[in-house]
N, C-alpha and C positions, 0 to 999 in steps of 0.2 A: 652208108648207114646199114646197119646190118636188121635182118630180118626183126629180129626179138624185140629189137630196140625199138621199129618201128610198129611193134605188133603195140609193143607197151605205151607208144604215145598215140595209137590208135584209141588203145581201152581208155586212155587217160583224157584224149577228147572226146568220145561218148559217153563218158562219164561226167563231165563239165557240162558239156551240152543237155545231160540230162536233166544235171540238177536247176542249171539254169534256167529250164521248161517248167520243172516244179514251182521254181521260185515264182517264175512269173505268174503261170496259171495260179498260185496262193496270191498273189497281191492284185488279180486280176477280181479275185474274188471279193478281195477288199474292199478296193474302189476303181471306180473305174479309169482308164489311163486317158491324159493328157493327148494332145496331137502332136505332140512335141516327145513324150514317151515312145509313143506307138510308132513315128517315125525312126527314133531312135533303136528300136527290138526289131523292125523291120530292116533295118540295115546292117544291126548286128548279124544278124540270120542271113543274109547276104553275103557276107563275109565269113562267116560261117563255115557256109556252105563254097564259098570260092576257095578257101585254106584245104577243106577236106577234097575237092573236086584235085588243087592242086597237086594232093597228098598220093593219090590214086593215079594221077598220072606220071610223078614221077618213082612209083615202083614200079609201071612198066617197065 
């Protein structure tokens, strides 16, 4: 995969992830989350973060 390409699905998952954070922080304000939500964003964000950790290691 070439640099550009990865640069652009870089921007394309901080930019998901951003709005994602939006979304939530807006509905967080709404009402309050389930234990079953809050499980659920807590292990998105785990995954998350294991795809981007992934992402970084293989452009070494």
């Amino acid at each position: 995969m070439n640099n550009s390409h990865q640069d652009e699905q870089d921007e394309l998952q901080k930019y998901l992830e951003e709005k994602a954070k939006r979304a939530q922080e807006k509905e967080q304000e709404a009402e309050p989350l389930s234990a079953y939500e809050a499980c659920v964003l807590k292990e998105s964000a785990k995954i998350h973060e294991l795809v981007a950790e992934a992402q970084r290691e293989n452009k070494k």
